[in-house]
FIZA-617334 format. One record per atom (N, C-alpha, C, O): residue in one letter; x, y, z. Coordinates in steps of 0.2 Angstrom, whole numbers, plus 5000, padded with zeros to 4 digits. Example, Ala and Ser with C-alpha at 12.3 -4.5 7.8 and 13.67 -1.06 7.14 Angstrom:
A506649725039
A506249785039
A506649845039
A507149835042
S506449895035
S506849955036
S506450005039
S506750065040
***
This chain:
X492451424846
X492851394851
X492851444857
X493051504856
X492751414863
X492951454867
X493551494870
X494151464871
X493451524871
X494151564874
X494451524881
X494051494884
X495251554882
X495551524888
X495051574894
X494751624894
X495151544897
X494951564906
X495051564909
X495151504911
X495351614915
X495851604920
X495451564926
X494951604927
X495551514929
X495151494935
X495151554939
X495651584939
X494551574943
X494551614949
X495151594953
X495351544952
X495551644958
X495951664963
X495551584968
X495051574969
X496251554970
X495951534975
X495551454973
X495451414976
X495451464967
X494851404966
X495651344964
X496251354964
X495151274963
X495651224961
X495451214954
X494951214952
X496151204951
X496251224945
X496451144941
X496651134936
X496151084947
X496351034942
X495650994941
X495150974945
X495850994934
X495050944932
X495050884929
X495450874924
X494850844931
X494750764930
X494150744924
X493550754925
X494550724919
X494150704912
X494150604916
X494650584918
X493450574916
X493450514918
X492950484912
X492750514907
X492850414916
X492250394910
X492150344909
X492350304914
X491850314904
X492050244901
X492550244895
X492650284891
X492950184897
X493650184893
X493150184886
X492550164886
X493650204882
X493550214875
X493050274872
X492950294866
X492850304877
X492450334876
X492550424873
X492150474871
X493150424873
X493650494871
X493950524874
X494050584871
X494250514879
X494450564885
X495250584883
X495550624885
X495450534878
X496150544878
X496150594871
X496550644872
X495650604866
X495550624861
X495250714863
X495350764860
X494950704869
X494750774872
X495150804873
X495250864871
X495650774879
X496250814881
X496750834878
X497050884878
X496750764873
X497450794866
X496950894864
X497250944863
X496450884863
X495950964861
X496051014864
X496251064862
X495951004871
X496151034876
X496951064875
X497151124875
X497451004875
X498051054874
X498351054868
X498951054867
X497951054864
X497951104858
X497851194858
X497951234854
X497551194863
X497051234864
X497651304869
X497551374869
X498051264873
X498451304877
X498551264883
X499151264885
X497951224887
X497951194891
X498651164894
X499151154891
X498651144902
X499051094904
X498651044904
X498151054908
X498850984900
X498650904901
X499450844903
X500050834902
X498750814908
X498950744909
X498650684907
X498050674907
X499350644904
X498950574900
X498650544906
X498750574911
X498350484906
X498250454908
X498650404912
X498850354908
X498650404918
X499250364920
X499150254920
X499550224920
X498550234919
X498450174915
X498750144912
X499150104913
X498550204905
X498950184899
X499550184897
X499850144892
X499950254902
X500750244902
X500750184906
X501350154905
X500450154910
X500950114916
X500950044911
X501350004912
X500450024906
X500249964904
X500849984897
X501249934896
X501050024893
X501350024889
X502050004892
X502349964890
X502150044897
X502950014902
X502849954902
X503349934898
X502349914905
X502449854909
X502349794903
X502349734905
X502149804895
X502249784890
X502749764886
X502849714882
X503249844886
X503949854883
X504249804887
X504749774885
X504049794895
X504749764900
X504549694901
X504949654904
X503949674899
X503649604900
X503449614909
X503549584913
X503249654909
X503049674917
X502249634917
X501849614912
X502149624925
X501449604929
X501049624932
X500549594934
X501249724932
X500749774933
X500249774931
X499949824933
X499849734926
X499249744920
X498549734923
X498449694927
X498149774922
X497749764923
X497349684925
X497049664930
X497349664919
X497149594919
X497649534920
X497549474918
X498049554922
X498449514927
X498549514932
X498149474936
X498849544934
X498549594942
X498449674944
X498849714947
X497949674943
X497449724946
X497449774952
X497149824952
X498049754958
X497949774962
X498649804961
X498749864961
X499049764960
X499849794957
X499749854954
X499949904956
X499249844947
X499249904943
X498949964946
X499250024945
X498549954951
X498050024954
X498450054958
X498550114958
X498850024962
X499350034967
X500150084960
X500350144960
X500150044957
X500650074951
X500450154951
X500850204953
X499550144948
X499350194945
X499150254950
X499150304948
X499050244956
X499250294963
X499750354964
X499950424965
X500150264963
X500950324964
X501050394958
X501050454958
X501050354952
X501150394947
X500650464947
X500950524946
X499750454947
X499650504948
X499650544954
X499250604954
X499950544959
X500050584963
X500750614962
X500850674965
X501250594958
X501750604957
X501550684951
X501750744952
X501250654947
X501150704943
X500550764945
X500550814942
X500350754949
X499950814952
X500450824957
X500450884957
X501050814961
X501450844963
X502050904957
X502450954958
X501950874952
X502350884947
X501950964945
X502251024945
X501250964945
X500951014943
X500451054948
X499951084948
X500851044953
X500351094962
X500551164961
X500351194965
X500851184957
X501251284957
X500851304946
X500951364944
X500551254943
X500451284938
X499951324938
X499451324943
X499851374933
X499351424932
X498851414926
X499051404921
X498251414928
X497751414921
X497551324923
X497751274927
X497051324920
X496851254922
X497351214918
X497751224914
X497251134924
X497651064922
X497151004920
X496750994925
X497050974916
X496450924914
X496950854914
X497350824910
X496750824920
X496850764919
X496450704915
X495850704916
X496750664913
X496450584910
X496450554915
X497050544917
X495850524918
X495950494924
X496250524929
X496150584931
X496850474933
X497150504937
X496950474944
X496750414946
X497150524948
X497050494956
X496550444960
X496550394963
X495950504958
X495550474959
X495150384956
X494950324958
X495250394951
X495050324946
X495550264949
X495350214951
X496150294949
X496550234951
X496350224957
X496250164957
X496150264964
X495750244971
X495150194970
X495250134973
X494750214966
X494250194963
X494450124962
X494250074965
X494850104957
X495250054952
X495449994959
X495149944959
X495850024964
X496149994970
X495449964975
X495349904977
X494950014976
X494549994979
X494049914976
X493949864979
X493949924970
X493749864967
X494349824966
X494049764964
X494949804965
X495349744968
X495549714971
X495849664970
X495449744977
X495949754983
X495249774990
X495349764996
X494849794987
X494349824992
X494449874997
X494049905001
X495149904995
X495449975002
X494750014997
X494650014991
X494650045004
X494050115001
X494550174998
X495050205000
X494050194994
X494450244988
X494450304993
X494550344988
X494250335000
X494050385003
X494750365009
X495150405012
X494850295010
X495350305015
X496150315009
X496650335012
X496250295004
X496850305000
X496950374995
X497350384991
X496350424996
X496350484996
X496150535004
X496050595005
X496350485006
X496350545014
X496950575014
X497450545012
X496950645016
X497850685015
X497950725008
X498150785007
X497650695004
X497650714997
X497150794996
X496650804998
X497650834992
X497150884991
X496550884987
X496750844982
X495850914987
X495350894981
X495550914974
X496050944973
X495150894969
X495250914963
X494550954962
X494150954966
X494350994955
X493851044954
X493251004954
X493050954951
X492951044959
X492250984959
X491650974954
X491150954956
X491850994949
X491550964943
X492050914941
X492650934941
X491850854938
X492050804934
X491750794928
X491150804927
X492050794922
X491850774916
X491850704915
X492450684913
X491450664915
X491250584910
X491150584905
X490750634903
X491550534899
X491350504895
X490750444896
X490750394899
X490250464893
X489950394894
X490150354889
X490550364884
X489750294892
X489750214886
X489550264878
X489150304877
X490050234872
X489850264866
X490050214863
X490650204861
X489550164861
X489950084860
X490050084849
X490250034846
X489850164847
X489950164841
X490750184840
X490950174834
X491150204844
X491950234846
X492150184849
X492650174847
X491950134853
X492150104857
X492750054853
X492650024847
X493250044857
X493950004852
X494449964857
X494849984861
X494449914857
X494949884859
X495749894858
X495649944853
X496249894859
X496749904857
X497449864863
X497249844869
X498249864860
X498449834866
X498549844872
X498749804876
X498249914874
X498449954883
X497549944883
X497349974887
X497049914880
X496449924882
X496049854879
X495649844874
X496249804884
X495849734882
X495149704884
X494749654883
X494949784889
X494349734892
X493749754888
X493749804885
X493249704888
X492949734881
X492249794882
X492549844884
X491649794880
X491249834881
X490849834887
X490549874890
X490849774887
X490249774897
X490949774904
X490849784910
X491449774902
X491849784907
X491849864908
X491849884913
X492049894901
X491949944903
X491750004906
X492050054909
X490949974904
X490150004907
X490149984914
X489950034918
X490249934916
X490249904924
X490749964928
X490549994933
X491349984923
X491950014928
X491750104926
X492050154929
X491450114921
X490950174921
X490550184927
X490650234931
X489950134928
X489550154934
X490050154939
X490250204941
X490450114942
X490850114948
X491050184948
X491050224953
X491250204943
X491750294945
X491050344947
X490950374952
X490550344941
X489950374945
X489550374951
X489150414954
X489850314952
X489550314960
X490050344965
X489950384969
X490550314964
X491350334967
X491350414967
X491350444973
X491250464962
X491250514962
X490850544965
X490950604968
X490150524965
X489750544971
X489750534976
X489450574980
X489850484979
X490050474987
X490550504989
X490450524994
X491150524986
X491650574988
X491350634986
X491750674989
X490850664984
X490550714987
X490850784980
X490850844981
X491050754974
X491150774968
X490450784964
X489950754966
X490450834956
X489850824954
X490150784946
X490650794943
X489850754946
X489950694939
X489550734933
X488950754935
X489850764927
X489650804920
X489650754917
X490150714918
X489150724912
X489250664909
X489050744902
X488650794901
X489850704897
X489950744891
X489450724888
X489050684890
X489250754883
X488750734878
X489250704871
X489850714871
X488850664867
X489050634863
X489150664857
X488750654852
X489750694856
X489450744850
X490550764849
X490950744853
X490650794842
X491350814841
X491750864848
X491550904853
X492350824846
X492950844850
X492950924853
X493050944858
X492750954846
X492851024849
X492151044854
X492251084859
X491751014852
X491251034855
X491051014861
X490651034865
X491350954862
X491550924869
X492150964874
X492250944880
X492551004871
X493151064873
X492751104877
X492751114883
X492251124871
X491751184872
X491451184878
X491251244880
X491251124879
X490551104882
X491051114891
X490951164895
X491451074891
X491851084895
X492051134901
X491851144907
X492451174896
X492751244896
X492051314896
X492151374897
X491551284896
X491051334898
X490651324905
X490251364908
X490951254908
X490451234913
X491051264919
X491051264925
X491651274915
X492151294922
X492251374923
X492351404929
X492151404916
X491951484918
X491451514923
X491351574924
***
């Protein structure tokens, strides 16, 4: 297991777990803050859990553009919530993906709805396609090619915003922590 590490002085200390849905990112982070970490769920999945409890129309596959916009506010709120912590913060998704998310339903560029916004660590971590873990469930309807489509979109999205995209490798949770947590040392 590797050890905690303090981010360098100065550096940005929030890191963006992305990917293809189903792919493990919520199972990583849950690792990560096992570990000590500060994590953020994914703000998606809280907003589609709300918007199911209340009979809401924020859904993805309902409206698409409601959800992305939803999902904006929320992750900026929560990086507002965590702009003074110490030690790295691993978000599930987040800001950028919902940019991302909004620019495919709505077409606004994911570069003019993070203009103003401070950046995050410029490594990214991807999950890729792992269609052997891959699962449907009720906050996650869309099936395996939807997924992969909205995989490449963030890959490309992350490199045109001038990020480096980590595709994890396909291997246990801890070692996916590990893998991590060494490429940020």
């Amino acid at each position: 297991m590797t050890q905690y590490v303090m981010p360098p002085e100065g550096a940005n200390r929030h890191v963006i777990l992305s990917g293809c849905s189903g792919g493990g990112k919520s199972t990583l982070l849950a690792a990560l803050g096992r570990r000590g970490y500060a994590t953020v769920s994914e703000p998606g999945r809280r907003i589609v859990a709300e918007e199911l409890r209340g009979k809401g129309r924020a859904l993805p596959w309902i409206d698409p553009e409601a959800f992305a916009r939803r999902a904006i506010a929320l992750a900026l709120a929560d990086r507002e919530r965590l702009k003074d912590a110490k030690g790295w913060v691993f978000f599930d998704r987040g800001l950028i993906d919902a940019a991302v998310a909004l620019e495919h339903a709505a077409g606004t560029p994911a570069s003019e709805v993070l203009r103003g916004t401070g950046r995050f660590h410029g490594n990214v971590f991807l999950t890729p396609p792992w269609p052997e873990i891959y699962a449907t469930d009720d906050e996650r309807q869309h099936d395996l090619g939807e997924a992969v489509a909205e995989y490449h979109r963030l890959v490309a999205a992350y490199r045109r915003l001038g990020y480096a995209p980590i595709t994890l490798p396909k291997i246990g949770v801890e070692g996916r922590a590990d893998f991590v947590l060494d490429r940020l040392a």
